[in-house]
C-alpha positions as CSV (number, residue, x, y, z in Angstrom):
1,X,-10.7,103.4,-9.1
2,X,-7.4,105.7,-9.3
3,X,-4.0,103.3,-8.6
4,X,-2.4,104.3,-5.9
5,X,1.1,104.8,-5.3
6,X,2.8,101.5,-3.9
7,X,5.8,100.4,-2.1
8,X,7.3,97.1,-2.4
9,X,9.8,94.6,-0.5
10,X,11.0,91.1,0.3
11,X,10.4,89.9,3.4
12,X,10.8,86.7,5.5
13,X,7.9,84.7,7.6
14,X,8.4,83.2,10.5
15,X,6.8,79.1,10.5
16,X,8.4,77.8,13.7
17,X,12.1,77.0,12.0
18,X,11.5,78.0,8.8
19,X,11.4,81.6,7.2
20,X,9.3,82.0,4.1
21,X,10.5,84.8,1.7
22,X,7.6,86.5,0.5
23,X,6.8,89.7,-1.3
24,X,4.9,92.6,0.1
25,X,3.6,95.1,-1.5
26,X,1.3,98.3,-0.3
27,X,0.2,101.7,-1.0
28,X,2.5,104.1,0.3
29,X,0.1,106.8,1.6
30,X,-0.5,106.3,5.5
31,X,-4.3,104.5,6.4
32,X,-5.3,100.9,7.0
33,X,-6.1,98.4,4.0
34,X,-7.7,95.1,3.9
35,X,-4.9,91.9,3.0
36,X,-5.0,89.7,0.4
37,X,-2.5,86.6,-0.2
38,X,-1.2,85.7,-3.8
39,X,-0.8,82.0,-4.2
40,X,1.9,81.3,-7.0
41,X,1.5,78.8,-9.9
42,X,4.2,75.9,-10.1
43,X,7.1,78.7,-11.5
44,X,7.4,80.2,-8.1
45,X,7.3,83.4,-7.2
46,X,7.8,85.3,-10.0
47,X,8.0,88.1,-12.2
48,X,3.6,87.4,-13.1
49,X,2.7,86.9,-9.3
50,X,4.7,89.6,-8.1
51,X,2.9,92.1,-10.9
52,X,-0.2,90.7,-9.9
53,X,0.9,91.6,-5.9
54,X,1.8,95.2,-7.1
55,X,-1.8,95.2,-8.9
56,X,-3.9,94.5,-5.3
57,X,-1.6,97.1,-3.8
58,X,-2.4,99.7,-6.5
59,X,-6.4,98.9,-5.6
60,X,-5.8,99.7,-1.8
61,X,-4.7,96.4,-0.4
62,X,-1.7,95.0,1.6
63,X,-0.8,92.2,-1.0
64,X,1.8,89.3,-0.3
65,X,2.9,86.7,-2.1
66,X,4.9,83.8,0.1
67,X,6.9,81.1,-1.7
68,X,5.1,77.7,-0.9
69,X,8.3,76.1,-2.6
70,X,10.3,77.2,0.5
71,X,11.1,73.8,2.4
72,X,12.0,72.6,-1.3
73,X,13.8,75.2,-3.2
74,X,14.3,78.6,-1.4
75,X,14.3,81.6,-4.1
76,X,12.8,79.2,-7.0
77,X,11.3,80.9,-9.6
78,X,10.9,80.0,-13.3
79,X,9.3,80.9,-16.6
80,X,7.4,78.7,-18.8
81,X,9.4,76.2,-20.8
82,X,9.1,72.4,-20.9
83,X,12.0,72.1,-18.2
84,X,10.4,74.3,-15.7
85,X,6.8,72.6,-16.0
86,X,8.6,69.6,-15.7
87,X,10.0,71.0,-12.2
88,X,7.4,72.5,-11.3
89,X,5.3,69.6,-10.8
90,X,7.8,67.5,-9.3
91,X,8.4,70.4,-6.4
92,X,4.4,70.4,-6.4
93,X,3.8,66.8,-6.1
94,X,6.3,66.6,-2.6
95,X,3.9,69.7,-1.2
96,X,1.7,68.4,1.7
97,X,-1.4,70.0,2.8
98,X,-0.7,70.5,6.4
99,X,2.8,72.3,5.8
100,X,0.9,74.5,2.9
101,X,-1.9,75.3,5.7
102,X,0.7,75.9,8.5
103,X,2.4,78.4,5.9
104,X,-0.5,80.1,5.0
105,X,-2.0,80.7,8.5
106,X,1.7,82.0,9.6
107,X,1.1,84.5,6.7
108,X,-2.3,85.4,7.7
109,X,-0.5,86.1,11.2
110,X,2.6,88.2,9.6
111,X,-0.2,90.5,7.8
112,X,-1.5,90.6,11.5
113,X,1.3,92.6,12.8
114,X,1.2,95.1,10.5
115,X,0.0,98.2,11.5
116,X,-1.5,98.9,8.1
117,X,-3.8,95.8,7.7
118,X,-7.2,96.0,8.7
119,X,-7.5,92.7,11.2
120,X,-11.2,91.8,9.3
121,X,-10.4,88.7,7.7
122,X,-7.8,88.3,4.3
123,X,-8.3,87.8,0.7
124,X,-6.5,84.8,-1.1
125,X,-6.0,84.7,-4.7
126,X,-4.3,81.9,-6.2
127,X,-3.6,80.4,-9.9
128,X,-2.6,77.0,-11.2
129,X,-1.2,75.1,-8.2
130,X,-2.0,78.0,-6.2
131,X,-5.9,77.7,-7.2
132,X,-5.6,74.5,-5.9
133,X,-4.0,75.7,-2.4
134,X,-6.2,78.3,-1.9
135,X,-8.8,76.6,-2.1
136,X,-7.9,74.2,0.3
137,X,-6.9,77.1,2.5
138,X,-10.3,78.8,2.3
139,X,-11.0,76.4,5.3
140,X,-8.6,78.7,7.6
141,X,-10.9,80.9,9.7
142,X,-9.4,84.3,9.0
143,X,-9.5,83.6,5.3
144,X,-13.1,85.7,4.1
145,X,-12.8,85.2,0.3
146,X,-11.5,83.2,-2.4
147,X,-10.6,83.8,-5.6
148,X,-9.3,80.1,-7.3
149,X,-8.2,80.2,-10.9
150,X,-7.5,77.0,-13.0
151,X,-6.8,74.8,-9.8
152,X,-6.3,71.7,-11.0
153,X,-6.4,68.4,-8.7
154,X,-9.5,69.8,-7.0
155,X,-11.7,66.9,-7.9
156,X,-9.1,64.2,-7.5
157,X,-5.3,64.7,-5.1
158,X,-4.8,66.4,-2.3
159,X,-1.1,68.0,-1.5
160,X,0.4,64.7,0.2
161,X,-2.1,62.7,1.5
162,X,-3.0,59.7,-1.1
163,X,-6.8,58.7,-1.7
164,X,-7.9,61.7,-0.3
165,X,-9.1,64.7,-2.3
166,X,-8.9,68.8,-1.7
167,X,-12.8,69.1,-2.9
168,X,-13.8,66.9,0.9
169,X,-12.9,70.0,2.5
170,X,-15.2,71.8,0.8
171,X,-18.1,71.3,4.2
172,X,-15.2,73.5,6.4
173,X,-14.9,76.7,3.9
174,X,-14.9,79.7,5.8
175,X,-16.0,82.6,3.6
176,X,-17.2,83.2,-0.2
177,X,-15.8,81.5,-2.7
178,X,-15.1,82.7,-6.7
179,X,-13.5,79.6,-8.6
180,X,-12.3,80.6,-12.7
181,X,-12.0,77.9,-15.4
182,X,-11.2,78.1,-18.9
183,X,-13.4,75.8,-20.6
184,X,-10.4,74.5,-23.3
185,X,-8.1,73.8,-20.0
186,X,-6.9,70.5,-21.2
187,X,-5.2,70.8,-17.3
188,X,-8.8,70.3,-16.1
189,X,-11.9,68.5,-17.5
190,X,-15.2,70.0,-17.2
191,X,-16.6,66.9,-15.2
192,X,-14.0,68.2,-12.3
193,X,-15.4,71.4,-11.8
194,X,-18.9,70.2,-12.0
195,X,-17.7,68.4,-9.3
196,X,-16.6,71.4,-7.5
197,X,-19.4,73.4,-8.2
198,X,-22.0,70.5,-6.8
199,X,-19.9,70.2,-3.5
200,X,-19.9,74.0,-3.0
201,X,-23.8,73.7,-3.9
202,X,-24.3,71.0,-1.1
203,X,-22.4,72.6,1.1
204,X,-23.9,76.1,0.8
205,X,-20.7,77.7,0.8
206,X,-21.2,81.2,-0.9
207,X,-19.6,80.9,-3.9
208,X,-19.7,81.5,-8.0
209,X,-18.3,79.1,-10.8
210,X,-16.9,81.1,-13.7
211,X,-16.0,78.9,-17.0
212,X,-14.6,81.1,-19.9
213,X,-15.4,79.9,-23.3
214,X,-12.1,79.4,-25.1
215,X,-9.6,79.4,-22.5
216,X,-6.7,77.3,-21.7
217,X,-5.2,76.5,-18.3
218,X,-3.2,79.8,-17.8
219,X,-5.8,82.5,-19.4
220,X,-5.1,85.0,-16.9
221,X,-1.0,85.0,-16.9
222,X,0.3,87.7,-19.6
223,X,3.2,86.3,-19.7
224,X,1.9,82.6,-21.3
225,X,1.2,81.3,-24.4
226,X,-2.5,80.8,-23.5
227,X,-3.2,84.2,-22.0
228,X,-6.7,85.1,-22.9
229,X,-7.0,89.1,-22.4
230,X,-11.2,89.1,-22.5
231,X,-11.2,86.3,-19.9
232,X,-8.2,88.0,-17.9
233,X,-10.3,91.5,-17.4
234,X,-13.6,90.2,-16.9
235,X,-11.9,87.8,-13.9
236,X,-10.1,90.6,-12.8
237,X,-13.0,92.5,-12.3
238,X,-15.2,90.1,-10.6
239,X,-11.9,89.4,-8.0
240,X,-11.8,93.1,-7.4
241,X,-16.0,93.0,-6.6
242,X,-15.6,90.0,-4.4
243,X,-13.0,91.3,-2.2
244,X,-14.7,94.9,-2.3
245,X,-18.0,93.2,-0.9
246,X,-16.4,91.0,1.6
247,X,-12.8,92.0,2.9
């Protein structure tokens, strides 16, 4: 498919009192697109997810990415040292599944007012910690497909809410779901997504289980240590079929 000219901006949600700065991006020739939702990793939104945003709006969609780090550290956004895993994780681990939900669905609602979405349903794509959110967002009604990359926690933790875990939602997913693994993610042991796949199996939720051989936690960030370019391309093409057949 030829890329098409985009436009890009920040913007701010509106979830009751708070305003979520997010980034928009869409093609700049008039018509009405389908939405998809970026979900950042633990570094925020940055410089990777908003080149991934641009990338949906080059394929014909209205892409945004809003910062789920907003209650804890408006504008955060980091690269890929020690320090910022290290912060990361500690902004992740205060995240709670109900504010990440309420945040997502005011998203889903902000794309709604635009004149230039199609009001069919959204897209979400999310890696690292945003794997994990989207997939415990696929159980929002609007939300048609999934794309989950490297979510880690699945299996085991759910955003706030000890003993419980983000796979037990799993019976309430709403549309197909795509989940991507890199079979060295030391992030993510192979029993956990076997886990994931069985409940999706159970469940009958529509769904596919990719596991890459030789990929790390990470595989489809260009901008990491552990990017994995086969991996990357053959994801990003199996994204790109799933929210062509559903959205």
């Amino acid at each position: 498919m030829t890329q098409l000219d985009i436009k890009t901006e920040a913007v701010a949600i509106k979830n009751g009192d708070l305003n979520i700065d997010s980034y928009l991006a869409m093609p700049t020739e008039e018509g009405v697109f389908p939405a998809v939702i970026v979900i950042q990793e633990i570094f925020g939104v940055n410089d990777h997810i908003r080149d991934v945003t641009r990338r949906f709006a080059q394929q014909g969609y209205v892409a945004i990415a809003p910062a789920i780090y907003q209650r804890l550290d408006p504008g955060f956004e980091t690269g890929y040292t020690a320090e910022a895993i290290e912060i990361g994780r500690q902004y992740k681990n205060q995240t709670k599944a109900d504010e990440l939900l309420s945040d997502i669905q005011a998203t889903i609602n902000y794309l709604y007012t635009l004149s230039q979405v199609k009001k069919i349903g959204v897209g979400t794509i999310g890696f690292c910690f945003g794997g994990h959110v989207v997939y415990l967002v696929s159980t929002l009604p609007e939300i048609k497909a999934t794309a989950s990359f490297y979510g880690a926690g699945i299996a085991n933790w759910k955003p706030g809410e000890e003993g419980k875990a983000t796979v037990n939602c799993t019976p309430e997913i709403k549309g197909t779901l795509y989940a991507f693994f890199g079979k060295e993610d030391a992030s993510i042991p192979q029993e956990q997504v076997n886990m994931i796949e069985q409940a999706l199996n159970n469940n009958n939720i529509p769904h596919k289980v990719f596991r890459y051989e030789g990929a790390e936690h990470g595989f489809f960030c260009d901008q990491r240590g552990s990017y994995n370019a086969e991996a990357a391309q053959d994801a990003w093409q199996k994204v790109l079929a799933l929210f062509k057949s559903e959205l």
